[in-house]
Structures are given as structure tokens and as C-alpha cells.
MDTraj code that builds the backbone (N, CA, C; nanometers):
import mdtraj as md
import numpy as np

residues = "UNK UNK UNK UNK UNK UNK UNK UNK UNK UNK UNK UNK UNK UNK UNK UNK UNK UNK UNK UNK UNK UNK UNK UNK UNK UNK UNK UNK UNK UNK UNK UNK UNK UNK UNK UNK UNK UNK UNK UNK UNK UNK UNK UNK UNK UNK UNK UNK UNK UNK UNK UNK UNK UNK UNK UNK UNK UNK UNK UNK UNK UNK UNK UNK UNK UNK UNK UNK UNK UNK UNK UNK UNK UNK UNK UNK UNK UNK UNK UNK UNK UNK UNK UNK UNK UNK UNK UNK UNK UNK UNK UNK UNK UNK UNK UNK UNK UNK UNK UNK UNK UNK UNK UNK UNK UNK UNK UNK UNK UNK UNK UNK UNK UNK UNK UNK UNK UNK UNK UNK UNK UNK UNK UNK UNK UNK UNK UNK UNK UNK UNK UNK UNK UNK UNK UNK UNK UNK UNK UNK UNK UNK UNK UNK UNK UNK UNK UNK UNK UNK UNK UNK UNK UNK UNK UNK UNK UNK UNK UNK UNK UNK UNK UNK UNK UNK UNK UNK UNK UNK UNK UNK UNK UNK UNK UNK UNK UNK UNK UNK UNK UNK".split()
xyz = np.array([
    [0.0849, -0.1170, 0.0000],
    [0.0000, 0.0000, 0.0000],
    [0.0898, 0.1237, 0.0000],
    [0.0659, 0.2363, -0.0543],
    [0.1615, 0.3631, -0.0616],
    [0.1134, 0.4106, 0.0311],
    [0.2261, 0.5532, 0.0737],
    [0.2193, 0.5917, 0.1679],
    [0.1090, 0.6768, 0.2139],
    [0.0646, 0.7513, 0.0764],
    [-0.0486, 0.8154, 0.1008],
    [-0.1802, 0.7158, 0.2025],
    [-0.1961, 0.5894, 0.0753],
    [-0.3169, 0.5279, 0.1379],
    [-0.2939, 0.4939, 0.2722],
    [-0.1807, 0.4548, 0.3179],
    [-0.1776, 0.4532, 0.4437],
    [-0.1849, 0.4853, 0.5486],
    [-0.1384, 0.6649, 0.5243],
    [-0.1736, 0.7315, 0.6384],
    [-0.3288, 0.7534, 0.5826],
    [-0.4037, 0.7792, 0.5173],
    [-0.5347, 0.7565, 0.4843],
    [-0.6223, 0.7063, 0.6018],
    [-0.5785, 0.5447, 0.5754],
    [-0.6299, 0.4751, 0.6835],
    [-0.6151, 0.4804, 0.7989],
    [-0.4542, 0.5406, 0.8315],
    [-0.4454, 0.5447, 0.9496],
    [-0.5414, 0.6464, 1.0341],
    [-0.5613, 0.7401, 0.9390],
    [-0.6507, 0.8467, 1.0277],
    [-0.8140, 0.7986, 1.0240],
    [-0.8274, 0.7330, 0.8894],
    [-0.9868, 0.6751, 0.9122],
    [-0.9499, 0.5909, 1.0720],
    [-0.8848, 0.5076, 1.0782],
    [-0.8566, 0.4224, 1.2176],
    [-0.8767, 0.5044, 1.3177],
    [-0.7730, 0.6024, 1.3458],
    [-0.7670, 0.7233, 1.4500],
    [-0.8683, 0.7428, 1.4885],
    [-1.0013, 0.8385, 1.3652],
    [-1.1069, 0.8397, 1.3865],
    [-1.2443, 0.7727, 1.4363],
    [-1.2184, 0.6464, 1.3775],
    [-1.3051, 0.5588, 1.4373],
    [-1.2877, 0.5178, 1.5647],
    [-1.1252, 0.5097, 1.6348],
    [-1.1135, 0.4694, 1.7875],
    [-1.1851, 0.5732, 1.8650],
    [-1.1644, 0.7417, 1.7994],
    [-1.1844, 0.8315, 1.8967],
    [-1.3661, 0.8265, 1.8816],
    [-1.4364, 0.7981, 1.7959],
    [-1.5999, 0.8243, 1.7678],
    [-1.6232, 0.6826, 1.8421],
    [-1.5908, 0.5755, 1.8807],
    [-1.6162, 0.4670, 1.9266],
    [-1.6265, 0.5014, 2.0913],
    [-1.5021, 0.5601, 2.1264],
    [-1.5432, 0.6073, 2.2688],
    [-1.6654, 0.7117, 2.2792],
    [-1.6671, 0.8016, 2.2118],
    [-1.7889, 0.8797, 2.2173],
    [-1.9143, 0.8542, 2.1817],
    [-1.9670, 0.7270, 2.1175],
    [-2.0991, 0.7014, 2.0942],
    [-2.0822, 0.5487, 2.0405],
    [-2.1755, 0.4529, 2.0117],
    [-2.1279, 0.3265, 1.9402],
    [-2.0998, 0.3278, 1.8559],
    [-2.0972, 0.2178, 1.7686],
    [-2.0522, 0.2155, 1.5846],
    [-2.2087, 0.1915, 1.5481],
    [-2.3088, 0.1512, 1.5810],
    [-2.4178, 0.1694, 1.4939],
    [-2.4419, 0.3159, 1.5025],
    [-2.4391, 0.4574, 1.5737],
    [-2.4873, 0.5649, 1.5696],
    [-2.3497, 0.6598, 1.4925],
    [-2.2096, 0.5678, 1.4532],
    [-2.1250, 0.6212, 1.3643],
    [-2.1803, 0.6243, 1.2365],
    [-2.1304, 0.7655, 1.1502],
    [-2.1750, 0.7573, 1.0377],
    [-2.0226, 0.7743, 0.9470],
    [-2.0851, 0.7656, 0.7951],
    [-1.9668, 0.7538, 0.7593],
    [-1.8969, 0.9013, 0.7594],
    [-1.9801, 1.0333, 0.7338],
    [-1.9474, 1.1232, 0.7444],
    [-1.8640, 1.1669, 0.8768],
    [-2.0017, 1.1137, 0.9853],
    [-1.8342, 1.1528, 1.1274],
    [-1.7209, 1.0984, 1.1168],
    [-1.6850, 0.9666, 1.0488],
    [-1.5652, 0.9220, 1.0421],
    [-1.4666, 0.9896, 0.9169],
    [-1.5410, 1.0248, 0.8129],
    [-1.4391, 1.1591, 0.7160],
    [-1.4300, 1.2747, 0.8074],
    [-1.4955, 1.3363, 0.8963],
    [-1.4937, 1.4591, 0.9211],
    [-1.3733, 1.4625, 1.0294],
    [-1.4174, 1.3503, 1.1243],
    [-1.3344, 1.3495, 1.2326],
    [-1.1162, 1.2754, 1.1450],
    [-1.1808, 1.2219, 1.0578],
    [-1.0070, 1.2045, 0.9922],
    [-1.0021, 1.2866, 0.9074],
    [-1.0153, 1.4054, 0.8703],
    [-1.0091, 1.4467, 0.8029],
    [-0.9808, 1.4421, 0.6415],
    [-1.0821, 1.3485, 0.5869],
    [-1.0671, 1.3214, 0.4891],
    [-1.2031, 1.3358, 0.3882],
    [-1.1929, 1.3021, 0.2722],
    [-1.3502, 1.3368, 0.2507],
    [-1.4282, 1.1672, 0.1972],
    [-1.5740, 1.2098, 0.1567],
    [-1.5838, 1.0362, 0.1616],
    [-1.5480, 1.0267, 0.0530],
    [-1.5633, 1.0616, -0.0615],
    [-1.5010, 0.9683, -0.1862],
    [-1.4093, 0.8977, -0.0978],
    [-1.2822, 0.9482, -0.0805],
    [-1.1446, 0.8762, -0.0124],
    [-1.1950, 0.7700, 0.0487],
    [-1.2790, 0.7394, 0.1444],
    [-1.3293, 0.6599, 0.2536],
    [-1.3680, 0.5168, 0.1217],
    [-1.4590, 0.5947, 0.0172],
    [-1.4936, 0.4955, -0.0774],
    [-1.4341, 0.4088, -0.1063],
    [-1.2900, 0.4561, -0.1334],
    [-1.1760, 0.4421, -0.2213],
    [-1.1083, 0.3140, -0.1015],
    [-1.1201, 0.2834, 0.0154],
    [-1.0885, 0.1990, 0.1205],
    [-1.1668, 0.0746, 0.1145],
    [-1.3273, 0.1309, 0.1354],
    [-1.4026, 0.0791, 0.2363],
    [-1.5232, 0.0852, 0.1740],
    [-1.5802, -0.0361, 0.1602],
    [-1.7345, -0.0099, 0.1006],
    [-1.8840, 0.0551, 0.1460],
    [-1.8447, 0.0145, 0.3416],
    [-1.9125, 0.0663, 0.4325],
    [-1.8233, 0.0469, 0.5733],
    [-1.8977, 0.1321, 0.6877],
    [-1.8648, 0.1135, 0.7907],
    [-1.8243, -0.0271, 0.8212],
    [-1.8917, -0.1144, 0.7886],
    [-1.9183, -0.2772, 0.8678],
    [-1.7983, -0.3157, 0.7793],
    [-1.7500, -0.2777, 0.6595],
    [-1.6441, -0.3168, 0.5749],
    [-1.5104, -0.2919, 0.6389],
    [-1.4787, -0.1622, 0.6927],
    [-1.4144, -0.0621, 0.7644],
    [-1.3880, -0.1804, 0.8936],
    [-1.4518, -0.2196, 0.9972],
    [-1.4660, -0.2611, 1.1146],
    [-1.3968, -0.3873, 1.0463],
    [-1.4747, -0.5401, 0.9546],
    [-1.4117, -0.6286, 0.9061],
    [-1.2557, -0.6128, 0.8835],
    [-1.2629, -0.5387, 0.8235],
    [-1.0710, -0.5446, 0.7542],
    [-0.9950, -0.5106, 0.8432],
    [-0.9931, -0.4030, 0.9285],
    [-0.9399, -0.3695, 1.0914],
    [-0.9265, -0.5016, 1.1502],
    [-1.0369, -0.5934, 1.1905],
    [-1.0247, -0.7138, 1.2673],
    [-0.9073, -0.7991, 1.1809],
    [-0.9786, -0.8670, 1.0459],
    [-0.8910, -0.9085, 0.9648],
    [-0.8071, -0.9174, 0.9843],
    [-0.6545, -0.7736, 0.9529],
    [-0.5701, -0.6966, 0.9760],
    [-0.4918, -0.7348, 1.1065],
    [-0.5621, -0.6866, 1.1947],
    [-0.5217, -0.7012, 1.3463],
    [-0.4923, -0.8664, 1.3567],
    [-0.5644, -0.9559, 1.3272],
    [-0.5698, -1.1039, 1.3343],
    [-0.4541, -1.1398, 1.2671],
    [-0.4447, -1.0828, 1.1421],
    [-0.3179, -1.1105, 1.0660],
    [-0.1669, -1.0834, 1.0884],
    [-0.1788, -0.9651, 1.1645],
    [-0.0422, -0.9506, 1.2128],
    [-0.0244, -0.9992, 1.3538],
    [-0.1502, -1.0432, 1.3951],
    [-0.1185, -1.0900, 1.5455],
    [-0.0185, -1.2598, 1.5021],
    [-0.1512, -1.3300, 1.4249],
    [-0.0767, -1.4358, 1.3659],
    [0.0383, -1.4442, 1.3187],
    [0.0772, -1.3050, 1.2548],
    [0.2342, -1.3601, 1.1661],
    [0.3048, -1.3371, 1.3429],
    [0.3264, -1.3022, 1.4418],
    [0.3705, -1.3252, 1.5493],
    [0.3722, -1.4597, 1.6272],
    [0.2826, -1.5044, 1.5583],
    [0.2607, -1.6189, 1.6745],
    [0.3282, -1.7887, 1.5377],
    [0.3273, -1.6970, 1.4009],
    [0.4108, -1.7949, 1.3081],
    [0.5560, -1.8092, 1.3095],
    [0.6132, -1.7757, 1.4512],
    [0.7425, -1.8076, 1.4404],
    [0.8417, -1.8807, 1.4961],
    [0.9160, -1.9528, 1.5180],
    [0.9826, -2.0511, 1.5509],
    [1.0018, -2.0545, 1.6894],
    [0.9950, -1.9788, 1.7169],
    [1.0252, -1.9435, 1.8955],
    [0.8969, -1.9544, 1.9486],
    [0.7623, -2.0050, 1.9279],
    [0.6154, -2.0282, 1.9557],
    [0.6519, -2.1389, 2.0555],
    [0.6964, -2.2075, 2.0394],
    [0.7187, -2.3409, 2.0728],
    [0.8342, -2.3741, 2.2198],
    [0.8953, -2.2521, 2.1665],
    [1.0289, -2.2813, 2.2438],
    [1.0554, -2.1523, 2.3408],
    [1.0001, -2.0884, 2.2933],
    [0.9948, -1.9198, 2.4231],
    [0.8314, -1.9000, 2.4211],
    [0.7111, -1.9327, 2.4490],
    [0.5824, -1.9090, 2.4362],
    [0.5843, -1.7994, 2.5177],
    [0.6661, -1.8048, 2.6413],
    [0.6345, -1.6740, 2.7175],
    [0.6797, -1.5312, 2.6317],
    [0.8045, -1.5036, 2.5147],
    [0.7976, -1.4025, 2.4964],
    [0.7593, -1.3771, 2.3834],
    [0.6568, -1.4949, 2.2842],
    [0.5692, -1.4727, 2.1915],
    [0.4542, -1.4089, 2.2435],
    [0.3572, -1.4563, 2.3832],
    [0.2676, -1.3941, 2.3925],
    [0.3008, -1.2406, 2.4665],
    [0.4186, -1.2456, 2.4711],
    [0.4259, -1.1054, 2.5819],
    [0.4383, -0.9735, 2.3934],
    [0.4983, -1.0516, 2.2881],
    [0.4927, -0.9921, 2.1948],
    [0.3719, -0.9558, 2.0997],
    [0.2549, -1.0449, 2.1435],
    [0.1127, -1.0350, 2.0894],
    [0.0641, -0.9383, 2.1788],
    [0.0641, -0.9145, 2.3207],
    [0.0423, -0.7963, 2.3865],
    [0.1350, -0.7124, 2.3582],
    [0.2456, -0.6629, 2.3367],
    [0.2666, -0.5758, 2.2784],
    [0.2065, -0.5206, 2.2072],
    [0.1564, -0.5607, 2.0956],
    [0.0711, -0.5296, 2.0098],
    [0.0044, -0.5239, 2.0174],
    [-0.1187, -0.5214, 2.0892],
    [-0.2466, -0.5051, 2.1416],
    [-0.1659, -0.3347, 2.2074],
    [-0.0605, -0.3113, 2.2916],
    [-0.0427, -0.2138, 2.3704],
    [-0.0456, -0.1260, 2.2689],
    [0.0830, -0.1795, 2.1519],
    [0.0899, -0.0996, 2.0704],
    [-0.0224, 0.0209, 1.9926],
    [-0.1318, -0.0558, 1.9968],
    [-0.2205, -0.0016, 1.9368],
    [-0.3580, 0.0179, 2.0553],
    [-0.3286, 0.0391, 2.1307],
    [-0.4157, 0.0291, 2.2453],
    [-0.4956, 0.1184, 2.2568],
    [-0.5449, 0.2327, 2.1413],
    [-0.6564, 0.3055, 2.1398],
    [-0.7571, 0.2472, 2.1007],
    [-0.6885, 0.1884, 1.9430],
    [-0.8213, 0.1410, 1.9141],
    [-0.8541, 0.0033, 1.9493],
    [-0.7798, -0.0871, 1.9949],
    [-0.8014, -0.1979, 2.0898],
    [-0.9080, -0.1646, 2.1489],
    [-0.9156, -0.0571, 2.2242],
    [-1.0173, -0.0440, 2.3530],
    [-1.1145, 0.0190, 2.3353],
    [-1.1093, 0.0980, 2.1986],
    [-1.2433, 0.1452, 2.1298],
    [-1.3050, 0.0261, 2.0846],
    [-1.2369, -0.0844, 2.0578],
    [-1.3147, -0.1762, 1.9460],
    [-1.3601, -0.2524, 2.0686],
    [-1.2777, -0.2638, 2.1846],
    [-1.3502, -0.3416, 2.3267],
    [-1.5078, -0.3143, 2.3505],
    [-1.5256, -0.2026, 2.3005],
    [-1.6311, -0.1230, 2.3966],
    [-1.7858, -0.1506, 2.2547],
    [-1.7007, -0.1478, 2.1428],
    [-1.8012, -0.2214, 1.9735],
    [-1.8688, -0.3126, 2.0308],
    [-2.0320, -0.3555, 2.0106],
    [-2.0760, -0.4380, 1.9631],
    [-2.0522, -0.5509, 1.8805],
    [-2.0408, -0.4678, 1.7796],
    [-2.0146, -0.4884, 1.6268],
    [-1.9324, -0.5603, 1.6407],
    [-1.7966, -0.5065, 1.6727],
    [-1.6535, -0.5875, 1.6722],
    [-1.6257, -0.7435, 1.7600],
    [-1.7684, -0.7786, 1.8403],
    [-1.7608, -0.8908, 1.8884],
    [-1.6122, -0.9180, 1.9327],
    [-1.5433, -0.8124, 1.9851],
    [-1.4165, -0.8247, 2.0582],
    [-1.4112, -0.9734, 2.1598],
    [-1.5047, -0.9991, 2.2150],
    [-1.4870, -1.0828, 2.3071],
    [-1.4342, -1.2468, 2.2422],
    [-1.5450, -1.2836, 2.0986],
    [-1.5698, -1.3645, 2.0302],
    [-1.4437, -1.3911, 1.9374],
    [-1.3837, -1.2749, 1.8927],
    [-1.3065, -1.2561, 1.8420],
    [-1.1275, -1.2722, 1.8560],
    [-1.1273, -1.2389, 2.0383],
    [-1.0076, -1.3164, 2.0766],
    [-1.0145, -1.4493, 2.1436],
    [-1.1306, -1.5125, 2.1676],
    [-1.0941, -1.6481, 2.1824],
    [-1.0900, -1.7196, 2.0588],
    [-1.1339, -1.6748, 1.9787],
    [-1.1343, -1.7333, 1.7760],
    [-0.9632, -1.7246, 1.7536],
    [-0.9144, -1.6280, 1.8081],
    [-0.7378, -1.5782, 1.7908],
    [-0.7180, -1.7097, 1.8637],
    [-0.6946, -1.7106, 2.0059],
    [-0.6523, -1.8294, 2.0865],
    [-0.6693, -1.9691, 2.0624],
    [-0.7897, -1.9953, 2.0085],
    [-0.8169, -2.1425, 1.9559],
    [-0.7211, -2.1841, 1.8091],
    [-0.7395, -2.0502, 1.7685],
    [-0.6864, -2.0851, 1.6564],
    [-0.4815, -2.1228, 1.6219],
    [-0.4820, -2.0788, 1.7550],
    [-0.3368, -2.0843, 1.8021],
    [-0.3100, -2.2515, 1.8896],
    [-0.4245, -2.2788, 1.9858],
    [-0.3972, -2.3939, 2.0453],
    [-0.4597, -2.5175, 1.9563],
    [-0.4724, -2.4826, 1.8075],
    [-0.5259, -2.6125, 1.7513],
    [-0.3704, -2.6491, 1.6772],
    [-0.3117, -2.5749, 1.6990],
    [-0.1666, -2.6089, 1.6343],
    [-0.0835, -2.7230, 1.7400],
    [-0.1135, -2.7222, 1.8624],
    [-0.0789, -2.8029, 2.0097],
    [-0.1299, -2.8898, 1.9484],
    [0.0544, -3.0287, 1.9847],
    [-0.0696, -3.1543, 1.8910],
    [-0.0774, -3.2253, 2.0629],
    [-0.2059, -3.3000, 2.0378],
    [-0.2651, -3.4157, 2.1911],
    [-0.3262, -3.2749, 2.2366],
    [-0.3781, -3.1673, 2.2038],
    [-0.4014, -3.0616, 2.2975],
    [-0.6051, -3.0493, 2.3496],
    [-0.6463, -3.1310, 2.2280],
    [-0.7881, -3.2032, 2.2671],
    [-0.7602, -3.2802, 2.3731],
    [-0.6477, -3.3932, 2.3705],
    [-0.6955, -3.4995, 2.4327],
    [-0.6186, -3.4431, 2.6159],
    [-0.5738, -3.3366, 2.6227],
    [-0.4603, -3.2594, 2.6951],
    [-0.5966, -3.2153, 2.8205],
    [-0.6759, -3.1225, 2.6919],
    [-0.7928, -2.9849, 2.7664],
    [-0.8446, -3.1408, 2.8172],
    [-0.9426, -3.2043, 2.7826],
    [-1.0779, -3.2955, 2.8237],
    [-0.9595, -3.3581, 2.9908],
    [-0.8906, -3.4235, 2.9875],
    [-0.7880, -3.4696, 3.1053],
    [-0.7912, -3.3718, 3.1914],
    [-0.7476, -3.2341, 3.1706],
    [-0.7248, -3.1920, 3.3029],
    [-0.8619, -3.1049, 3.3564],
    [-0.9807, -3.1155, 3.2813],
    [-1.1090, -3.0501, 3.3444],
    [-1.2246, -3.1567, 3.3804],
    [-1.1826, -3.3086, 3.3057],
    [-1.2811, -3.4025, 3.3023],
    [-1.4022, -3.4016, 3.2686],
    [-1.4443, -3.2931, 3.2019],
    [-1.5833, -3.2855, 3.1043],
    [-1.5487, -3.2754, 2.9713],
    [-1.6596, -3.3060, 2.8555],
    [-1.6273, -3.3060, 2.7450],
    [-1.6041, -3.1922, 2.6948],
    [-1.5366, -3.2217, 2.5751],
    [-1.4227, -3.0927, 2.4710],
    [-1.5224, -3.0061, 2.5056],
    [-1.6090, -2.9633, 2.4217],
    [-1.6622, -2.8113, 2.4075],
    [-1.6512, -2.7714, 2.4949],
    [-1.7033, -2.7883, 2.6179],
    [-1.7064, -2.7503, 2.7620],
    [-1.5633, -2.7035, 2.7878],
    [-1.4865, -2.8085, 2.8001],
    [-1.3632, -2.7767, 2.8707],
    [-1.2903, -2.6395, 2.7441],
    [-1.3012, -2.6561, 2.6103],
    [-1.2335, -2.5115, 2.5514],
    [-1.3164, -2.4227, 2.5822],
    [-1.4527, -2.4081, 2.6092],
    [-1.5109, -2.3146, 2.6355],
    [-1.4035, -2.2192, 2.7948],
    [-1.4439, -2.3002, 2.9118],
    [-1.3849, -2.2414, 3.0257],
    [-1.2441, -2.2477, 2.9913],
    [-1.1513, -2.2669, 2.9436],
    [-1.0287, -2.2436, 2.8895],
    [-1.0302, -2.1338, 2.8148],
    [-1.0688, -2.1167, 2.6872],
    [-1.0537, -1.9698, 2.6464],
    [-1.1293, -1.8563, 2.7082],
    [-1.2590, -1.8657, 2.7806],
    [-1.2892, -1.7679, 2.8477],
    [-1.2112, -1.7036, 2.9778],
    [-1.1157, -1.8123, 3.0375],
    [-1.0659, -1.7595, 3.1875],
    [-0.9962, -1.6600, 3.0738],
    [-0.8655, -1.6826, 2.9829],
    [-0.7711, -1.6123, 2.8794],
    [-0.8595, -1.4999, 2.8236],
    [-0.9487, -1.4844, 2.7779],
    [-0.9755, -1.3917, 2.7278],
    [-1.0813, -1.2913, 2.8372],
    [-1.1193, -1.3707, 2.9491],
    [-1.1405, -1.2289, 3.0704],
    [-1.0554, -1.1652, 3.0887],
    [-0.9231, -1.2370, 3.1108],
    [-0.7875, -1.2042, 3.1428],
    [-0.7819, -1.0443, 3.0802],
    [-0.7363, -1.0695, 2.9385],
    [-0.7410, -0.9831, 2.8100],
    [-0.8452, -0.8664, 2.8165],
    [-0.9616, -0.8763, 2.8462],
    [-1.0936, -0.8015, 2.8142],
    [-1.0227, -0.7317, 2.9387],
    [-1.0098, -0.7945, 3.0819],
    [-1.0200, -0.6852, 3.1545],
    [-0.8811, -0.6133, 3.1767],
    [-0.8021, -0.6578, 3.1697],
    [-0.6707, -0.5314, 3.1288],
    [-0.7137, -0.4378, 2.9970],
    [-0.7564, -0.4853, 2.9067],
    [-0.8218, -0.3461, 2.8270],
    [-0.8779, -0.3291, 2.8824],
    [-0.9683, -0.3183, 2.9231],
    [-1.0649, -0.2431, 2.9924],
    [-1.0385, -0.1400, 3.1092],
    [-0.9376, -0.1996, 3.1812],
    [-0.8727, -0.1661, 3.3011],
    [-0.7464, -0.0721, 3.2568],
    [-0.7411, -0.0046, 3.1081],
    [-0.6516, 0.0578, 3.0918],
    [-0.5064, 0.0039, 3.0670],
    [-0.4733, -0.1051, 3.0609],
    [-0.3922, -0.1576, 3.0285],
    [-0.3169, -0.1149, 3.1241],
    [-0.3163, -0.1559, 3.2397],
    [-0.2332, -0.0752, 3.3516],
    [-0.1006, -0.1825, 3.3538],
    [-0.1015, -0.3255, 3.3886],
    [-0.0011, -0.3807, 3.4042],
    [0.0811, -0.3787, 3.2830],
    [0.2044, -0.4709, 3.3218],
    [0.3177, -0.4382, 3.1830],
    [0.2553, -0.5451, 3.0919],
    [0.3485, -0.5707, 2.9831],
    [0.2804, -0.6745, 2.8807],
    [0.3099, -0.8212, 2.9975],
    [0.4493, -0.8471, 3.0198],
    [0.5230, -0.9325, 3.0851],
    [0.4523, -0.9734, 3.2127],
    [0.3993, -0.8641, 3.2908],
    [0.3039, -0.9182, 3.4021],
    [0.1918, -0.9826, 3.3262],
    [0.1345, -0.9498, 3.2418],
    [0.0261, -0.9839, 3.2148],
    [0.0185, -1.1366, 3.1817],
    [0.1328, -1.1425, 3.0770],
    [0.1975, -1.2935, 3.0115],
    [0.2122, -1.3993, 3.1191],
    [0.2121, -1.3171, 3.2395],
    [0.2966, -1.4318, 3.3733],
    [0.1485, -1.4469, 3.4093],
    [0.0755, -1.4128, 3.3993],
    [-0.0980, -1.4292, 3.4631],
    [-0.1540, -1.5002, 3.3983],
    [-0.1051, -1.4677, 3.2289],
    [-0.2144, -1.5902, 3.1598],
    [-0.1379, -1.6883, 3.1526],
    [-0.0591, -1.7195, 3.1711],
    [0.0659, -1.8577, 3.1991],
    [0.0484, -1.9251, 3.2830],
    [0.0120, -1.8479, 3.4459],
    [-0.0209, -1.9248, 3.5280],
    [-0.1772, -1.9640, 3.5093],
    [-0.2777, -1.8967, 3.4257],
    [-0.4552, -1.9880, 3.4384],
    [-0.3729, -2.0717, 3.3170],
    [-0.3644, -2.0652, 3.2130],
    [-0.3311, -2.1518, 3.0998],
    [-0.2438, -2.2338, 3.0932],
    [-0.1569, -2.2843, 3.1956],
    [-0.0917, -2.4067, 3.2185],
    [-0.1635, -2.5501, 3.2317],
    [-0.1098, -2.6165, 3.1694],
    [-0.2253, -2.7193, 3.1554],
    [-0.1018, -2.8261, 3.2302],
    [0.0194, -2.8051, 3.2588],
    [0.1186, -2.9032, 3.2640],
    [0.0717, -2.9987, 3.3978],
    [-0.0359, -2.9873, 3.5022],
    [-0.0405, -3.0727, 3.6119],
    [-0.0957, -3.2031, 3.5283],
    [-0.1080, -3.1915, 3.4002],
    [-0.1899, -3.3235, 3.3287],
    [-0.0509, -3.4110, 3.3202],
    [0.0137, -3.3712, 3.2860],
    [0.1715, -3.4607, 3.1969],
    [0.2208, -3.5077, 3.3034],
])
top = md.Topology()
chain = top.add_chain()
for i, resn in enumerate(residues, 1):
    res = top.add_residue(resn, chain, resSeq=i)
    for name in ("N", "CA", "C"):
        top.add_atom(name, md.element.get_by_symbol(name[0]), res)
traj = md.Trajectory(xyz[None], top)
């Protein structure tokens, strides 16, 4: 993407974190989001087909670079400073993280345990791992598994992201240890 379109987006982004704290995304229009990035809508056109298009590709996006983080060789062998590097990135961008927390729309909640599963289906025996150490069947047991992880998550955004990434990593390490099974 050139540089123009980029900062483009970046300010459609900008805009939408800052109109997200101030009202929801169904009462966003597309105009507050040109006005407030200062851009006009053709431009917006030229991105985004609609708002809900706008919100999709953001998630997308975000998912995609969270993943190319979590595609790297050290997943396996340093997990603690892969996930302390996926919060980074969440910090990194921690406006609109916490604007999109607060979305409907963005099904934030739904959306990072979809990230997490999609990370622990790569764990091989990791079905037969979860059902062992909760003793109820699969769904159940990933259910209360990705939800303790992603309260975790929801409420440090929420909470301002007050702790470091590294504290945080040491918190979901200690609910997400599954090792008393082995």
C-alpha cells in the first residue's frame, strides 16, 4: 500500500477509535468518520465499502499480524515471549483496541478467543490434553479455557492496560498451564 493510502487509513482508524469512545458504531456515520479524519468520503470509498467493511478489515488486519507473530519458531520454544509480543501489540495499538472493546459490532470478546483457539489447535494431543485436566467433554472444557484467557485480556483493556505486557503474560501462563496433566 503507498504511503499516502496509508496514512489515509491510518486516520480513518484514528477516527473511528476516537468516535467509538464517544458514541457506538451503529450511531457512527460515515461522514463523522471523514470529518473526524479528516478526509472526505469519496477517499473513505476508495478503502471501504461501508462502515461494517471498515470494522471487518481492521479485525482481519489485526488477526493477521497478530498471527504472523505467533508464526514463528520461537512459539514453541519461548511461548512466554511470543505472547508477551502479541500484547505488545495489542499495547501498541491500544486506542483502538479499547475502542473496538467497547463495539458491539466488533464482537471483541468472540473474536479473541477465535485468535486463541486458533493458536492452540496447532498443540498436537491438545484435545486430548484440555478434556484430562477438566474431566468434562471438549466443548465444555475449551469453552472455560478460552474464556478464563480472554477475561484475562478483556479486563486489562478495559482496566486501561495498567499492568506491563510481561506481568500480564505471567498471569495468563499461570490460568493456561495445563502441565499438572503430563
Amino acid at each position: 500500500m503507498a504511503k499516502r493510502q496509508t496514512e489515509t487509513t491510518n486516520y480513518l482508524k484514528q477516527a473511528l477509535a476516537k468516535l467509538l469512545l464517544e458514541k457506538s458504531f451503529e450511531e457512527i456515520t460515515i461522514s463523522d468518520l471523514t470529518k473526524t479524519a479528516g478526509v472526505n468520503r469519496g477517499t473513505f470509498y476508495l478503502h471501504y465499502v461501508d462502515k461494517y467493511d471498515m470494522m471487518d478489515q481492521l479485525k482481519h488486519e489485526t488477526l493477521n499480524d497478530l498471527l504472523a507473530i505467533l508464526n514463528t519458531d520461537s512459539l514453541y520454544t519461548d511461548t512466554p515471549k511470543v505472547i508477551t509480543r502479541c500484547l505488545d501489540y495489542v499495547r501498541d495499538n491500544f486506542k483502538l483496541t479499547y475502542a473496538l472493546s467497547k463495539s458491539s459490532y466488533s464482537n471483541f470478546s468472540k473474536t479473541v478467543k477465535d485468535f486463541i483457539y486458533s493458536f492452540l489447535l496447532t498443540i498436537p494431543d491438545f484435545k486430548e490434553i484440555l478434556v484430562a485436566y477438566y474431566g468434562i467433554p471438549f466443548q465444555y472444557a475449551t469453552e472455560v479455557y478460552l474464556s478464563s484467557i480472554e477475561s484475562i485480556i478483556s479486563l486489562w483493556v478495559n482496566n486501561g492496560g495498567k499492568e506491563s505486557t510481561e506481568e500480564l503474560t505471567e498471569i495468563i501462563l499461570k490460568v493456561a498451564s495445563l502441565d499438572k496433566t503430563l
